[in-house]
N, C-alpha and C positions, 0 to 999 in steps of 0.2 A: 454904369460909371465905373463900376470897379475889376468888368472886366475887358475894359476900354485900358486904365491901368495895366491889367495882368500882362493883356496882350504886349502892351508898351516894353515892357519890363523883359518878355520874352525878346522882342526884338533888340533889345540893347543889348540882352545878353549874345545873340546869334553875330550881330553884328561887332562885338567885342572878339567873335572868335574868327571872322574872314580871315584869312590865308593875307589877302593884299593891307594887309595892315602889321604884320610880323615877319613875312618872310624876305624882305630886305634886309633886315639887322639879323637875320642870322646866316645870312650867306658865306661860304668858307673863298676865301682868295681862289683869282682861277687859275688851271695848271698850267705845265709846263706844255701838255698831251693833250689829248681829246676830255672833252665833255658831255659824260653819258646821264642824259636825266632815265629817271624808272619812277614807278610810283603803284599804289592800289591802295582803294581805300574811296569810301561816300563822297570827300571832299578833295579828291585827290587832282580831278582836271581844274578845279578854280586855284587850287596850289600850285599847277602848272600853267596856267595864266601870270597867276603874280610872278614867278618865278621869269618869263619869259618879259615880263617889264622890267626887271631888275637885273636881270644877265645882260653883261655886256661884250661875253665874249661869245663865238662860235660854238654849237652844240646840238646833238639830235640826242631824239630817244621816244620814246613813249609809255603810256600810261591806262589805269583800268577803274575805272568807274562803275558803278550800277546802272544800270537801263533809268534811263530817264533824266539821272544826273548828268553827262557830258556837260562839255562847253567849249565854244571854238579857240583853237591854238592854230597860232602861225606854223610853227615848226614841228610842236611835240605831235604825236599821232595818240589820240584820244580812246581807249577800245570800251565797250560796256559788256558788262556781262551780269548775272543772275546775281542776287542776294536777299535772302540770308542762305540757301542754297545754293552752292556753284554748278553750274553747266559747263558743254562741252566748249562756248567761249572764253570761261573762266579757266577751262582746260589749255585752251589755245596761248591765251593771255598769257600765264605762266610759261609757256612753251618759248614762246616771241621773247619775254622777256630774258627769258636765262641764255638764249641764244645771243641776247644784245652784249650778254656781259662775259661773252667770250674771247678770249685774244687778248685781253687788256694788259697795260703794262703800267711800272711802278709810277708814271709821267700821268697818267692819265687819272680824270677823278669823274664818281660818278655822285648823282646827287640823288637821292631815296626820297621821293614824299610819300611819306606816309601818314593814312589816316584808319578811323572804325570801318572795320567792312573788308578791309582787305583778306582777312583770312577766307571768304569763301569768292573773291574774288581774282587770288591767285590759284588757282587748285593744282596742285600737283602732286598727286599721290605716292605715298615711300613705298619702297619696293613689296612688291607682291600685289599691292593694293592697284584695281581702276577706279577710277573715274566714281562711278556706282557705290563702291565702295563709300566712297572721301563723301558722297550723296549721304548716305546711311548713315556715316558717324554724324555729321552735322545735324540731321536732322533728332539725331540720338541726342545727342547734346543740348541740341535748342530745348527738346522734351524736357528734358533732368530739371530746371529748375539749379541748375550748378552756375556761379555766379561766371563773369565773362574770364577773370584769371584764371581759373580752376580750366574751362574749355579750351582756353589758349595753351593751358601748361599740356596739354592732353595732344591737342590737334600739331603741335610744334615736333612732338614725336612719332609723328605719323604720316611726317611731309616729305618733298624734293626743296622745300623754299623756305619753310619754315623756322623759325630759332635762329636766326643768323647765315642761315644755306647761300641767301642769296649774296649777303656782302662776301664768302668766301667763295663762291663763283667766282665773283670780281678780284679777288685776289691775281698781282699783287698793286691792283688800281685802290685808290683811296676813296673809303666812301663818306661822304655826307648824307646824316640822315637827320628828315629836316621833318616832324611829326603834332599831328592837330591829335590831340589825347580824346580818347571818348572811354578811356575807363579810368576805376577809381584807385586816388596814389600816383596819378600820371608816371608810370612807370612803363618805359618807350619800347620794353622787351616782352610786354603783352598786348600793345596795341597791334592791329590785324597780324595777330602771334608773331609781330618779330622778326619778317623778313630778312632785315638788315642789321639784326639787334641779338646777339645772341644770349640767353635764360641764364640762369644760374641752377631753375628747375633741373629735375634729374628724370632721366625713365621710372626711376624705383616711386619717387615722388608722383612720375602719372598714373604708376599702376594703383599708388594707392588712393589717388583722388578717383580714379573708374569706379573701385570697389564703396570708397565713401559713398559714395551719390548713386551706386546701384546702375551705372550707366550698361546700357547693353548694347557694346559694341558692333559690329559687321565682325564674322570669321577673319575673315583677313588681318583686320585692325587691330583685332585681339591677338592675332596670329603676331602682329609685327611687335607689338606692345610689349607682349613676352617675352621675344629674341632681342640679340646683342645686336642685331642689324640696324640701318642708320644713323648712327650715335650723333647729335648734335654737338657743333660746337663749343666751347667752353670759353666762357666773355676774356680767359687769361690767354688765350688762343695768339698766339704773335701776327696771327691774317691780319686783326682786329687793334696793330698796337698805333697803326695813323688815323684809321678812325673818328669819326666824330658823330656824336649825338645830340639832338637840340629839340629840345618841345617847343613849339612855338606857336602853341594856342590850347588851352586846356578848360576845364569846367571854372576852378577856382577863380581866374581872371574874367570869366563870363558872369557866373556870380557877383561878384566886385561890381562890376557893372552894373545889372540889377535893381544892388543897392545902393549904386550913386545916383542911381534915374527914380527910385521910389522916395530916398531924400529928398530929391528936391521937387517931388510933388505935396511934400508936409509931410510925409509916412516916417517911421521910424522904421530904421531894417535889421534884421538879424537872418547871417547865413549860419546854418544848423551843422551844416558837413558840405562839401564835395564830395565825397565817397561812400553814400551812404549803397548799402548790398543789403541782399534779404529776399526773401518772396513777396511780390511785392502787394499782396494785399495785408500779408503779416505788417510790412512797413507804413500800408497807409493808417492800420491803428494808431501807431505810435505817432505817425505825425494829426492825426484826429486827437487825440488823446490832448499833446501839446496846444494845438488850436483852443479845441477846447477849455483848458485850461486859464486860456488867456481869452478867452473869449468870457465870463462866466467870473473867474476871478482875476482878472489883471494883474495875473503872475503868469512864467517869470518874465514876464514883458510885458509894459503900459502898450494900453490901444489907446491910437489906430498905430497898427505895426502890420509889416510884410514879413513875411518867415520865409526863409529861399531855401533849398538843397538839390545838391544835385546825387550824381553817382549813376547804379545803373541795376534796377531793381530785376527778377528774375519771374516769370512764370513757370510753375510746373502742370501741365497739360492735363487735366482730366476729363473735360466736355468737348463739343467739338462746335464750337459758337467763335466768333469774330471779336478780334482785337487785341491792342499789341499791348506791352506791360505798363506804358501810362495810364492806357483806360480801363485796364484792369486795376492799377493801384488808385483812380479816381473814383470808379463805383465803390471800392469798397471805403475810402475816407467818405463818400456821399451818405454811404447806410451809418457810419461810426457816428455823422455829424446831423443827422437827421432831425430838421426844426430850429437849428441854432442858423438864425436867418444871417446875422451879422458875420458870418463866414463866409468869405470868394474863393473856391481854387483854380490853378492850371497847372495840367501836368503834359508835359509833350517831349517831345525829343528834336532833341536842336539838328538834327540831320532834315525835318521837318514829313519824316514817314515814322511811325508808331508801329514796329513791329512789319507786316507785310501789307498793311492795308493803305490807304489815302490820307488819313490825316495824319496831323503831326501828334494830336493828341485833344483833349477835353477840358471845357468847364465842368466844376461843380457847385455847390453851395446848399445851404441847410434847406432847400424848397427841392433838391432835387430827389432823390426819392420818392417823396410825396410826388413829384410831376409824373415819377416814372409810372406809380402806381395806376397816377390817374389814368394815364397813355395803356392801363391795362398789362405792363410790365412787373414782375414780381424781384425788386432790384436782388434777393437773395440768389432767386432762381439765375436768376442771369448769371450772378460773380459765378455760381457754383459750374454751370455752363460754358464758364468762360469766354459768357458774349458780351461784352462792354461796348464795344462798338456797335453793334447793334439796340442796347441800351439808349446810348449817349446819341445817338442817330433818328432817334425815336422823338425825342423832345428838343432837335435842332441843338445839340451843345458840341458837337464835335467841332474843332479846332483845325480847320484846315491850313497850308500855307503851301504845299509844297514843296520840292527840294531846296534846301538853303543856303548852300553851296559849303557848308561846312559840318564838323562834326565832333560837337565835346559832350555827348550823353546827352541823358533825362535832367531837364527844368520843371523844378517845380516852387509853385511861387502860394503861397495865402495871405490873403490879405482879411484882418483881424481888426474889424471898427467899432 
């Protein structure tokens, strides 16, 4: 029953974030000139669907997706390519795009969707750097355990597209960027780093986030990181002074949701954060900790109560086992909560893929452990391992849904009776 609920609540929340539910009201007047759409990012061809119901005037362009996600458009041209590592379509993709947005004049406007995913989606590497290269850093990064701003501020100085590159391509065309947030702060100049959106970050800022987190660049990357070469734009930039910005779907509003769907099933709800960052089995302590809490003493919240938070927790890579950071931050609240029966979790990722593998993410509850045990799994070995998904796959709790056409982070819901 309660995780007939969880799942409930999941969906309200994915459903709260569709693209066809916000991007009418924030559409900019059409121009005088041509209309260029562009886009990259998990949710980026169902943003160009809505988009194409809602436009009423003339317009070509196209857009990059992950393998798997696409979805048919009349007009816009749909590409996919590799994520969380870009390939040589992810190379292409950026290529095709930056050529769209050449010749443009001050009449013309292009419209940006942008969502999570985009950064390894567009790849186009800054000078010196190939391909290979832009492989290496990404995969360096995902390693680190550094949260998704920190990778953004990093990868934006080591682009063709990135930190704003692409809206000053289009210069002096007007851009509309129109953005599904999947990190935390919904801050529109670290979503898939920033295409269209230029940082206030600095180079000096990425050097010293490389060094904080111990990341080990590719030669090149480091090569480029050090020099005065590709200076990103700067958001006081005059390319950038007709510009517009709009998030128009984020964690917080999915949240929201959540909780007006566990109201009205008798739950009491409390959202904890949108933003919450960290490692994420560091983080599933602390929300075991709170559960528990209220599970045990009925503080600081009367049961039955839902606890919601989103945000976008982090792995750092030591074993070499299966699973993306919801199933990793679920086995280890499973061990935290171990026995305390009266506890539901789910933790998944509204884009409905967990890291690189199939589901979107996992059940837990106070019997889980113990099941794993019994299934002959040692739930420590596992987290240490870093195979959760193999865990969670072992006693049938994985969370399947598949792609969801959208993308505002990690959903995690408990329910406390």
């Amino acid at each position: 029953m309660q995780r007939d609920l969880l799942e409930g609540l999941f969906h309200a929340a994915v459903a709260a974030a569709q693209p066809a539910l916000a991007i009418r009201r924030h559409l900019p007047p059409p121009p005088t000139g041509r209309t260029i759409v562009i886009g990259a990012g998990k949710a980026t061809a169902q943003m160009a669907q809505a988009f194409e119901d809602a436009w009423t005037g003339a317009f070509t362009g196209l857009v990059v997706t992950r393998y798997g996600y696409a979805a048919p458009c009349r007009q816009i041209e749909v590409l996919e390519a590799a994520h969380p590592v870009p390939d040589l379509a992810s190379a292409a993709a950026a290529e095709r795009t930056m050529a769209l947005l050449q010749g443009l004049s001050a009449d013309d406007l292009v419209i940006a969707l942008i969502s999570g995913g985009g950064s390894a989606l567009l790849a186009a590497p800054g000078p010196g750097m190939t391909l290979a290269d832009e492989q290496a850093l990404n995969a360096a990064l995902l390693a680190s355990g550094a949260p998704i701003g920190v990778m953004n501020a990093i990868r934006k100085e080591l682009s063709a597209v990135k930190g704003g590159r692409l809206a000053a391509l289009a210069a002096p065309a007007r851009v509309a960027t129109l953005v599904v947030s999947d990190v935390p702060g919904d801050d529109p100049a670290i979503v898939a780093s920033g295409p269209t959106v230029p940082s206030a970050s600095t180079r000096d800022n990425a050097r010293g986030l490389v060094e904080l987190y111990g990341i080990a660049l590719p030669p090149a990357a480091a090569a480029l990181l050090a020099s005065g070469q590709n200076p990103a734009p700067r958001p006081d930039d005059p390319l950038f002074a007709r510009n517009t910005v709009s998030v128009i779907a984020s964690a917080s509003l999915s949240l929201e949701a959540a909780a007006s769907r566990a109201r009205a099933a008798g739950f009491g709800a409390a959202i904890l954060s949108d933003a919450v960052e960290g490692e994420a089995r560091e983080v599933a302590k602390v929300h075991a900790a709170l559960a528990r809490e209220v599970a045990v003493r009925n503080r600081p919240f009367e049961k039955p109560v839902v606890l919601l938070s989103g945000g976008e927790t982090t792995v750092t890579l030591k074993g070499k086992g299966r699973g993306g950071r919801n199933a990793e931050f679920l086995l280890a609240f499973a061990i935290a909560i171990d026995g305390l029966e009266r506890i539901t979790a789910l933790a998944a990722d509204t884009d409905g893929i967990d890291g690189t593998e199939d589901n979107a993410g996992a059940f837990a509850d106070g019997s889980t452990a113990r099941r794993l045990r019994a299934a002959g799994i040692d739930p420590l070995r596992a987290l240490a391992g870093n195979d959760a998904y193999s865990a969670f796959a072992a006693i049938g709790d994985l969370f399947v849904t598949g792609p969801t056409g959208t993308n505002v982070n990690d959903f995690r819901a408990f329910v406390v009776s």
